[in-house]
C-alpha positions, 0 to 999 in steps of 0.5 A: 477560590485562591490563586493556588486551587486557581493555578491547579483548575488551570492546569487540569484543564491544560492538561486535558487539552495537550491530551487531545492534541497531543500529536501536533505538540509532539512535534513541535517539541524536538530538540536538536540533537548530538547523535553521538553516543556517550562515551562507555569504553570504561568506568570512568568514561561511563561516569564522566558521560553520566554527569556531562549528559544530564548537565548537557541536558539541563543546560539545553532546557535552560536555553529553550522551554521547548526542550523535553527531559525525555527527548534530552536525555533518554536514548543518551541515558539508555545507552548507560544503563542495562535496562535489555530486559525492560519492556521496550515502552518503559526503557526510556522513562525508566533511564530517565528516571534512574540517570538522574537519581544516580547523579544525586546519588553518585554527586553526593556519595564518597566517589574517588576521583576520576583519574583514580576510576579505571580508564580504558588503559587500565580495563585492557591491562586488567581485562576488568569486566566490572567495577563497582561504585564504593559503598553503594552496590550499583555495579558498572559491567562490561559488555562487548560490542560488535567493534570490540571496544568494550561498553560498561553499563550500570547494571541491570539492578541500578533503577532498584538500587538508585530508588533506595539510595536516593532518599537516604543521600538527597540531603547531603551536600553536593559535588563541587561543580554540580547542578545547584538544583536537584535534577531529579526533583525537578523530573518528579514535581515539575511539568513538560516543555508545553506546560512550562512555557504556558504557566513559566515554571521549571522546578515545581508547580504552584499548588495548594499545600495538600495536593503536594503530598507525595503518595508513591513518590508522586505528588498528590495534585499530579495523580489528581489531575492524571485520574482527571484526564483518564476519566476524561478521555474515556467520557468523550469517547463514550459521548461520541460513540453514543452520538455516532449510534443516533446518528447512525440509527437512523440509516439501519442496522448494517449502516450503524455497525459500519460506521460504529466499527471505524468510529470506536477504534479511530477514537480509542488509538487517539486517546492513548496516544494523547493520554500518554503524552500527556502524563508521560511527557507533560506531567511526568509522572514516574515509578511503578504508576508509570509502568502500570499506566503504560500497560493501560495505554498500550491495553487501550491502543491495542483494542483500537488497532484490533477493533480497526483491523476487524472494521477493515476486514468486514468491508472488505469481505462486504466489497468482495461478495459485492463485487464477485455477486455472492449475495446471491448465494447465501452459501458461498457468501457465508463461506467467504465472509467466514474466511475473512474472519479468520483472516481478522483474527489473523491479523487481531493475533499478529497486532497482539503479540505486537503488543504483548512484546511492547510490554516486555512479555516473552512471544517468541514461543508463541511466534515460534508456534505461529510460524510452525503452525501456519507453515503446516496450515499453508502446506495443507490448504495450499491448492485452496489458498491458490484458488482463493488468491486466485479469485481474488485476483479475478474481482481485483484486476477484472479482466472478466466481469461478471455477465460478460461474454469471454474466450478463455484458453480456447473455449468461449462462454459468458461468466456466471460467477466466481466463487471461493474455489472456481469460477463458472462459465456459460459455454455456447453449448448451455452446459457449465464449465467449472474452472479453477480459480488459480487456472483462470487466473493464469489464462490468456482471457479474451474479453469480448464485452468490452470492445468499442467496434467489431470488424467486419472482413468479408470478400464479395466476389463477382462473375468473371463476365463483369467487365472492368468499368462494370466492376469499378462501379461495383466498388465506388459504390461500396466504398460510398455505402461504407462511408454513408452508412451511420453504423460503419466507423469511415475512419479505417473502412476500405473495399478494393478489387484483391484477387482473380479468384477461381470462380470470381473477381474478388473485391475485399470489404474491411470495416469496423461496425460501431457494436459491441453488442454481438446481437446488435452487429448481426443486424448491422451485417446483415443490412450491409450484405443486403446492400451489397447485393443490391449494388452487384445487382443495380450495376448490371452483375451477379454474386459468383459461386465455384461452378464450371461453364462448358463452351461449344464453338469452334476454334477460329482461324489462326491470326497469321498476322499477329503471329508473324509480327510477334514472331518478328518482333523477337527475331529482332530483339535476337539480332539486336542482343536486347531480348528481355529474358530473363532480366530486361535490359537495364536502360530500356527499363529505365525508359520505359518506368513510369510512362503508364498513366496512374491513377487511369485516365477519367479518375478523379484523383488524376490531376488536370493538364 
């Protein structure tokens, strides 16, 4: 093999390479940039930006071979040229292209001197709107921006005209001062900043004499090596997907296409990226086989993101009937995996408009008729719409699933299902409420199944014949049953003596009972109450209930001792001016606080002298 079909293997296959890894090398290949725009506020600033950008640019790639001829010059050059009605993935190959074919052209050519060029004094004196170059065609037009300076850009003919005049104006002699190479030349027959720095070349590639016939202008062995990398690409692709389906075969029908519908579009969108980078970036290839690869790639990268789109929405729709339980119903599952289908060709049309407006294709029409369309579509199914997002809304937050007892508004039920328009719910009554989705959504929602405890709060009155130690004992012992009990929380438990009832002395019992189950609390509830009459009954008391009991007797003597002393007692509360009423005197009340004892006497809580 000679050392040219050697260096030609090589470069296929570093090619090939940079295909597959092409975002990681698209980032290492940024170059510092001067943000500020060219100077277009006349011809003569246009043409003086023109040769300072692509000498900059040329001079930038001298210094490091990490510098891209794209990234250098082509938001510089589209700010020169009027490319507006070229698709917007083509404009900056194309500025590219046509900025350095114009400085051959514009170096070679009988162009006056600058300062002969109308500047911006003379286009505001003349109000020159356009200018063009002598004896060439290509015109300079003015367009105003928002400041009101004016912007003179080549024309939208230029890439035309500059491909014409570029081979009949190569051969002649150069400007004074110019590039001592041909910039273009260097664009079309040599190779990206990746591929420069691995074979350390800049101008050219070496390869055998025959592979440097230029078919398009293209050389023969560039052609040759991006038919090799397309090939390429798409056999890798069809070897995994071929795998995956083995792989995946074994595991059923349902499991392949899943893993089937992500793999496919997770390899197609890489592989046009890559492939991109690779022959737009590396090797650099230019013209109408460009623009015809552009249409391939975004084609590729396209059915990739529709393909993804569509996988997305099956899981999903295969996570929604899961989770609100559809495949029980055969209909309603059919009915929501046939709304999210029309969900994916939603998106499957929103992704390809996008695209058709990459490749320059006119979708305003077509957006502008979307936009009526699903406007008149929302306003139809509006009350569906709500209802759907409704539900979806329901098996997203989950404040009721499924099987589990609720209070909904100011009804209670266990919910049954929810489906694409409603929700259904068991009432206690066995019947069926149907609710809207959208209504269910929106209500207070109390949610019983997931509780931790459940209160018990009861009152337990005893007779009024109870006597006071009688009655503690009644209380210690429940407050110990409380505590001692494995299914009440003692954390919060508490009983206390609250109220002299009409018919009772009422003792308060507050617990929380460790059920969530309500079946499984009313068990616990009944032992608890079961025990509480057995430790009335154990102290020598009874449950009381509202009754009246008639006592015959006869009225006992007067105590005329006790009323004369009580009598005399506020005799002299009257004569010494301290009678309590209706405020006790300031200093007797602070006298007499705190001189009951608390906790009583015999308690345990009662320090010790």
């Amino acid at each position: 093999m000679t050392p040219a079909a050697r260096r030609l293997t090589q470069l296929l296959l570093l090619t090939l390479l940079f295909a597959l890894a092409a975002p990681v090398l698209a980032r290492d290949s940024r170059p510092t940039m001067d943000f500020s725009p060219p100077a277009t506020d006349s011809p003569r600033a246009t043409i003086a930006s023109l040769f300072g950008e692509v000498e900059r640019g040329f001079r930038l790639r001298a210094e490091s071979d990490a510098h891209n001829l794209g990234s250098l010059l082509g938001q510089r050059a589209l700010a020169l040229i009027d490319l507006d009605q070229v698709p917007p993935d083509l404009q900056t190959p194309l500025a590219v292209e046509t900025v350095l074919r114009l400085y051959v052209i514009l170096g070679r050519v009988d162009l006056p001197p600058l300062d002969e060029i109308p500047d911006l004094a003379s286009v505001r004196r003349t109000e020159l709107q356009r200018w063009m170059v002598p004896d060439t065609g290509l015109t300079i037009l003015d367009s105003v921006i928002d400041d009101g300076l004016p912007r003179f850009r080549f024309g939208p003919d230029t890439p035309a005209i500059a491909a014409q005049l570029y081979p009949l104006i190569a051969g002649l002699p150069r400007r004074q001062g110019a590039l001592q190479f041909d910039p273009y030349v260097v664009l079309r027959d040599g190779v990206g900043p990746w591929l420069t720095r691995l074979l350390g070349e800049r101008e050219g590639v070496v390869t055998p004499d025959w592979s440097r016939q230029r078919i398009l202008d293209i050389p023969l062995w560039k052609i040759a090596a991006t038919l090799v990398l397309h090939l390429a690409g798409l056999g890798i692709a069809a070897m995994a997907i071929v795998l995956v389906r083995r792989g995946a075969g074994q595991r059923g029908s349902t499991s392949r296409n899943r893993v089937f519908g992500f793999v496919l579009p997770l390899l197609l969108m890489p592989i046009a990226a890559g492939l991109r980078f690779a022959v737009a970036d590396e090797l650099r290839l230019t013209g109408p086989v460009l623009a015809i690869l552009e249409i391939f790639w975004v084609a590729l990268f396209t059915l990739g993101a529709i393909l993804l789109g569509f996988a997305m929405i099956r899981l999903a729709a295969d996570l929604f009937i899961g989770l609100a339980r559809l495949d029980r119903r055969p209909g309603d599952a059919q009915a929501a995996r046939l709304v999210f289908r029309i969900l994916g060709l939603v998106v499957a049309l929103g992704i390809l408009v996008h695209a058709l407006d990459r490749l320059g294709v006119p979708v305003s029409g077509i957006v502008t008729g979307l936009g009526v369309g699903g406007i008149a579509v929302a306003l139809a199914a509006q009350g569906t719409l709500q209802n759907l997002l409704g539900g979806a809304s329901l098996i997203a937050d989950r404040p009721v699933r499924i099987g589990e007892f609720c209070r909904f508004g100011d009804r209670l039920g266990t919910l049954e299902s929810i489906g694409l328009r409603s929700s259904r719910i068991r009432s206690l009554e066995r019947t069926v409420v149907t609710v809207p989705n959208s209504d269910l959504a929106g209500m207070h929602i109390e949610n019983f199944a997931q509780r931790d405890r459940i209160l018990l709060h009861t009152t337990l009155g005893v007779r009024y014949e109870t006597t006071p130690d009688q009655l503690r004992a009644i209380v210690a012992d429940i407050r110990t049953l409380l505590i001692a009990h494995p299914e009440v929380a003692p954390e919060q438990a508490r009983a206390r003596f609250v109220e002299f009832g009409a018919s009772s002395l009422d003792i308060e019992i507050f617990a929380y009972v460790r059920a969530s189950d309500y079946n499984s609390y009313l068990a616990i509830r009944e032992d608890l109450m079961l025990r509480l009459m057995d430790i009335v009954a154990r102290n020598g008391s009874s449950v009381a209930f509202p009754s009246q009991t008639v006592y015959l007797r006869r009225d006992p003597p007067d105590d005329l001792a006790g009323r004369e002393a009580a009598e005399a007692k506020v005799a002299a509360w009257r004569k010494s001016g301290t009678l309590p009423f209706p405020f006790m005197e300031s200093g007797t009340a602070g006298e007499l606080q705190d001189t009951l004892p608390f906790p009583p006497e015999g308690s345990a809580q009662r320090s010790s002298p």
